[in-house]
Structure formats: C-alpha cells, structure tokens
C-alpha positions as CSV (number, residue, x, y, z in Angstrom):
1,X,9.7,11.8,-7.6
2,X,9.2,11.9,-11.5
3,X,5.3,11.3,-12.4
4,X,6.4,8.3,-14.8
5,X,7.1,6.4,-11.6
6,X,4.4,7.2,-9.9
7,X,1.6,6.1,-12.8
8,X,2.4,2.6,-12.1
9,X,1.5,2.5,-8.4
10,X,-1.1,4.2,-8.8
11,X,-2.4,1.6,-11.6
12,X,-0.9,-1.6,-9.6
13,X,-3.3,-0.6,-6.5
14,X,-6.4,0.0,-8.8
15,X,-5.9,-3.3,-10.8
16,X,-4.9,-5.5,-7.7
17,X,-8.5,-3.9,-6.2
18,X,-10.5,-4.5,-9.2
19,X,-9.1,-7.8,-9.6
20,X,-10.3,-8.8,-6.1
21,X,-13.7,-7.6,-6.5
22,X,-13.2,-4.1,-4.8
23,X,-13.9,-2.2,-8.0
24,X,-15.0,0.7,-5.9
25,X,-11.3,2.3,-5.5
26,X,-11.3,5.5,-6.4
27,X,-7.8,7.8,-6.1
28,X,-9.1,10.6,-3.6
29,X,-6.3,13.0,-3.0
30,X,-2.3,13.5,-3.7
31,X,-0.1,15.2,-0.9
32,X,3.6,15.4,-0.6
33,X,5.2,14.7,2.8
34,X,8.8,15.8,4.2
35,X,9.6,12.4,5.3
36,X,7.8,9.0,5.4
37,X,5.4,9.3,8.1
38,X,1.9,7.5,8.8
39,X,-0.7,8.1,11.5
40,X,-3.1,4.8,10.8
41,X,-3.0,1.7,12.8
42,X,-2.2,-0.8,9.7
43,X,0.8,-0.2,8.2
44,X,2.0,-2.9,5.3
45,X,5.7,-2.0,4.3
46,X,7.2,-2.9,1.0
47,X,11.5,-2.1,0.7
48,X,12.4,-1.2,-3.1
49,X,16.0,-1.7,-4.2
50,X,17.3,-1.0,-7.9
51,X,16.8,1.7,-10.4
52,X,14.4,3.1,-8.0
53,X,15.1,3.0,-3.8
54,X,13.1,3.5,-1.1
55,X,10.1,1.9,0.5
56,X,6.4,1.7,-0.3
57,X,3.6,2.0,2.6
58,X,0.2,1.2,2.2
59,X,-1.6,2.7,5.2
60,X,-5.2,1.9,6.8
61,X,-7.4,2.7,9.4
62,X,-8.0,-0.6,11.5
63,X,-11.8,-0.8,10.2
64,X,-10.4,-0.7,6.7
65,X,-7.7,-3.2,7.3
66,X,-10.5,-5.8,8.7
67,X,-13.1,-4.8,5.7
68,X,-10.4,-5.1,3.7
69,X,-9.0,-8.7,5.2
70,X,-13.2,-10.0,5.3
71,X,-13.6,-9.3,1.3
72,X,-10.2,-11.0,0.7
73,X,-11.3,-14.4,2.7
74,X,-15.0,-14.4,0.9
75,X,-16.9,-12.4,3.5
76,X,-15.8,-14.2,6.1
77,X,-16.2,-11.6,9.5
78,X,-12.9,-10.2,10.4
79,X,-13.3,-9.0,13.9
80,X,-9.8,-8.6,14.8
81,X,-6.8,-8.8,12.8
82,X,-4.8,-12.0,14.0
83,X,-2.5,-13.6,11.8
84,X,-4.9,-14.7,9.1
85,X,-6.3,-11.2,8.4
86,X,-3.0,-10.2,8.7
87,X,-1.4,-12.5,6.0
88,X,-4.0,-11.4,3.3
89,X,-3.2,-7.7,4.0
90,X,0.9,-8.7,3.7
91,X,-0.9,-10.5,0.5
92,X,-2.3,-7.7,-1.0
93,X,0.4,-5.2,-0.5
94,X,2.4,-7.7,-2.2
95,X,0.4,-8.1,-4.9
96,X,0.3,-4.2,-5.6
97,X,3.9,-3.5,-5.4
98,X,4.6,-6.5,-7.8
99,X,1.8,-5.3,-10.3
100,X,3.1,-1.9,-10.1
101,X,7.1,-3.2,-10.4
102,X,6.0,-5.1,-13.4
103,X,4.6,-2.0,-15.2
104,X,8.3,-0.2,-14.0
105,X,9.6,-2.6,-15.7
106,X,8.0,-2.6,-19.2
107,X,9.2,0.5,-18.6
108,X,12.9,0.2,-18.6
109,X,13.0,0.5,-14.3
110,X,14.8,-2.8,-13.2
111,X,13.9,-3.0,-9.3
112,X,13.3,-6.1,-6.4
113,X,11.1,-5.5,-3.5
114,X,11.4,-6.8,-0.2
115,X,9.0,-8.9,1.9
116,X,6.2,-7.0,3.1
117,X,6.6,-6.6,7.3
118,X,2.7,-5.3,8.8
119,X,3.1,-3.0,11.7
120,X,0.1,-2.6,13.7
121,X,-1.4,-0.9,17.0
122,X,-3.2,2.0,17.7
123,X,-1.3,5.4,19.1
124,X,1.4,4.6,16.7
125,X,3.5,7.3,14.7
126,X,5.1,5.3,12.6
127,X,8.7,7.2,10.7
128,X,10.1,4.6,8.4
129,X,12.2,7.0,6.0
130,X,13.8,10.6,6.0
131,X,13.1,10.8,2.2
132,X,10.4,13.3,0.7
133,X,7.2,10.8,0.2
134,X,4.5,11.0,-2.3
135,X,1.0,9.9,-0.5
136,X,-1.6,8.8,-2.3
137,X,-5.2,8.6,-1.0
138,X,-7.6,6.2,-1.9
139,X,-11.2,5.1,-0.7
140,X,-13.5,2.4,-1.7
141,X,-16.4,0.5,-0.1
142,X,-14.1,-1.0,2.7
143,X,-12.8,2.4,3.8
144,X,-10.4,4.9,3.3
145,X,-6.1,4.0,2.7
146,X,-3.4,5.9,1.6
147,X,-0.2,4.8,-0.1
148,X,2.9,6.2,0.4
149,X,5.9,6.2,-2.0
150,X,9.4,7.4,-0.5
151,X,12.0,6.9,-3.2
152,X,15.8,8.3,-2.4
C-alpha cells in the first residue's frame, strides 16, 4: 500500500479523537500483516469500493471499546457493550473512515465506504480479507486500538 494512502487514515483517526475530546491518541507502532487478521474482541468493519478496495478494521480490546463508548456518551458508565455502546463505536469508525475518505479525496482518490458491521465476543479470530494489511497501532487514555488497512 503506497504511503500517500495511508497518511489520511492515519490523520482521519487522530482528528475524529481530538475532535471528541480524546486528544491523548498517540500512533504507537506500524506492522504489516499477510492477510487481514485481528485478535481483539471489538471489531468495527468499514468496506471501501473505488479508486482504492478493500476494507478498514479498527480493532479494540473490550476495556477500550467500553472507555471508548463511556467518553463518547459524556461519561456516562459503560459496563457492557449493548446496543448503545455499540452504536457510538459503529459511530466513530464511521466518522474516521469518512474523515480519512475526504482527505483521499482532495487527493484525487474517488472511493464510497460501506456501513460499518461491529463484530464482537471474546475467543474470536476474526479473518475478514486475504489481502496484505497495514496495521496501525494507537493508544490513548481509554486504551490501546489498532487499525487495519487491507487494500487489494
């Protein structure tokens, strides 16, 4: 995956954090995967169709994913992600992939996401994609996430 097309997700998750008050994200790592595989119990999945194919994955531990869901809804306690929690996480990823589309865009890259679809459960592999997938790891004051971009 060319670097150019990378930049923008990285951005689009930074900005969508700041912008909901969770100015503590910090990139952490960069690894490169054989196919599109996550080991966490939150999975958010984004399809991309266009100039650019493939899907986008953000990825967290469960105790991230409530921290996460709790900051979103004000504070509010988030002991268990039922289908409010669950909707702002579908929210955010949302919200990422479209900041980081828009950048493509200004860029020349014409693509359309699909819905975001939340997989979640613990003992879990989840294999969405046979492509090579760029993950990026992230941490901030609600935990550790990665995202994961697998581009044909």
């Amino acid at each position: 995956m060319d670097v150019k097309y990378v930049n923008p997700f990285i951005s689009g998750l930074i900005n969508t954090f700041q912008m909901l008050n969770m100015a503590s994200i910090k990139r952490t790592g960069l690894a490169k995967r054989e196919k599109l595989k996550t080991d966490n119990e939150v999975n958010i999945i984004i399809g991309m169709v266009g100039d650019l194919k493939g899907n986008v994955v953000l990825s967290l531990p469960e105790s991230t994913a409530r921290n996460i869901a709790s900051t979103m809804m004000g504070g509010m306690p988030v002991p268990e992600l039922d289908m409010m929690p669950k909707s702002a996480l579908c929210e955010l990823t949302n919200m990422v992939t479209g900041n980081s589309i828009s950048q493509l865009e200004q860029m020349g890259v014409a693509v359309n996401i699909t819905p975001p679809m939340l997989i979640n459960g613990k003992n879990m592999v989840t294999m969405i994609s046979q492509v090579e997938t760029l993950v990026i790891a992230f941490s901030c004051n609600e935990g550790p996430l990665e995202m994961n971009i697998a581009t044909e």
